[in-house]
N, C-alpha and C positions, 0 to 999 in steps of 0.2 A: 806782514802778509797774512791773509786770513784763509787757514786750511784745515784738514779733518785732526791735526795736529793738537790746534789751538781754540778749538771752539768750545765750549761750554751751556750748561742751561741760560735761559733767557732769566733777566734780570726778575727778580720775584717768584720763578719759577719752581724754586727748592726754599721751602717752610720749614725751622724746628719744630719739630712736636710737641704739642702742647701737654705739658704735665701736669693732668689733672689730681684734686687730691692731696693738696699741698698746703695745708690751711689756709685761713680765710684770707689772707692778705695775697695771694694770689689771682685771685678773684674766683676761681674754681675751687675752693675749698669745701669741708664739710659734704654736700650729699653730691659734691663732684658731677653737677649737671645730668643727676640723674632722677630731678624731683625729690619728692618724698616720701617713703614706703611703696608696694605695690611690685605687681611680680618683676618688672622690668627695673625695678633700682638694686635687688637683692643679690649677690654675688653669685658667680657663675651663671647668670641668666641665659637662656639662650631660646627664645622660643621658634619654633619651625613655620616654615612659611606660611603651613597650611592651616595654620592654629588662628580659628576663626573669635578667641574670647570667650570658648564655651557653645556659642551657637554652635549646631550641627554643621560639620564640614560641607565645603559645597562636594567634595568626592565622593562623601555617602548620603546627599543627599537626589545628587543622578540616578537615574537608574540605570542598570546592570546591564548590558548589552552582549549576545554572543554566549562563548563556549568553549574554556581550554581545554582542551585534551591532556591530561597527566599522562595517559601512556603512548604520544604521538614521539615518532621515532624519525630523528633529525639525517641524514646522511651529509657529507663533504660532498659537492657536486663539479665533477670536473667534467666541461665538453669536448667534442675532439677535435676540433681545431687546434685546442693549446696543446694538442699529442703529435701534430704532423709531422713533429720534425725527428718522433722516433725510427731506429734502425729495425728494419725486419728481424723476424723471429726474436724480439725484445720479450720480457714477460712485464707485465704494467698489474703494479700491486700495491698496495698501500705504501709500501716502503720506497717503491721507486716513483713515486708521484710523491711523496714526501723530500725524496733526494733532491728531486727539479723543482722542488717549491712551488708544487702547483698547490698545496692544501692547505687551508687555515688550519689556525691553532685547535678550534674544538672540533675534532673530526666525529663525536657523536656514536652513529651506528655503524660508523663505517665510508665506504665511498661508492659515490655514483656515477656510473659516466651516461651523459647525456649526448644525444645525436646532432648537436649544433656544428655545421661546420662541414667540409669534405673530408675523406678517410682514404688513405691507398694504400698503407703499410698491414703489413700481416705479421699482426703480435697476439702475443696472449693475455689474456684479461681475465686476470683475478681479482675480482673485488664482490662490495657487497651485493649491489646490484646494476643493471644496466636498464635502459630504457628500448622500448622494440626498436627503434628507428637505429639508436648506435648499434645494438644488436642486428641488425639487417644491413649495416656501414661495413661492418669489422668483415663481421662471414663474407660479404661480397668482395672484401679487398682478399682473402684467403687468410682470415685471424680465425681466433676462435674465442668462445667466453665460458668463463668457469664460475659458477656464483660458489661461495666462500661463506 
């Protein structure tokens, strides 16, 4: 009977490894199928993908496009849809939006809450910042917002 019991890789499917390096009667012996001299036969070789031989990388040879901001300040952004299912007079704060798992791991500057969504509960909202729309949600349902 043929079941997930009894079955196995297909015939040829699992190769020993060839051990190279083994002198010359092996047939791999000596510079072990790595030619002869040159940076790619010398131990510990490892060269990185982008390593073009010398030539100029094609990474710096693009040009530069755009503008990071070093001091651009990241916030956790949670909408309030995923808050519906809080109880009145709740206080919603970094710690209790970390309890419900609404936050990733890098919360950065803090937390934000965004207007996506319907809002009826009346809580209070300490966080970093909010957006006018969730700000015009909250107050309308009878919350209030505290920026932190």
């Amino acid at each position: 009977m043929f079941d997930l019991s009894n079955i196995g890789p297909r015939k040829g499917a699992k190769k020993n490894r060839r051990r190279i390096g083994r002198g010359a009667a092996s047939g791999w012996g000596k510079t072990a199928g790595k030619g002869t001299k040159g940076q790619k036969s010398r131990s510990g070789a490892s060269i990185p993908a982008s390593f073009e031989g010398g030539q100029m990388p094609l990474y710096r040879r693009l040009p530069k496009r755009g503008f990071k901001n070093p001091f651009r300040k990241e916030y956790c952004v949670v909408n309030l849809h995923s808050l519906q299912t809080i109880k009145a007079g709740t206080v919603v704060d970094q710690a209790f939006l970390a309890e419900q798992g609404l936050l990733r791991k890098k919360i950065g500057e803090g937390v934000k809450i965004l207007g996506d969504g319907d809002f009826s509960v009346a809580a209070t909202f300490k966080v970093a910042k909010v957006s006018a729309s969730a700000k015009a949600k909250i107050e309308a349902a009878g919350g209030t917002v505290e920026i932190v």
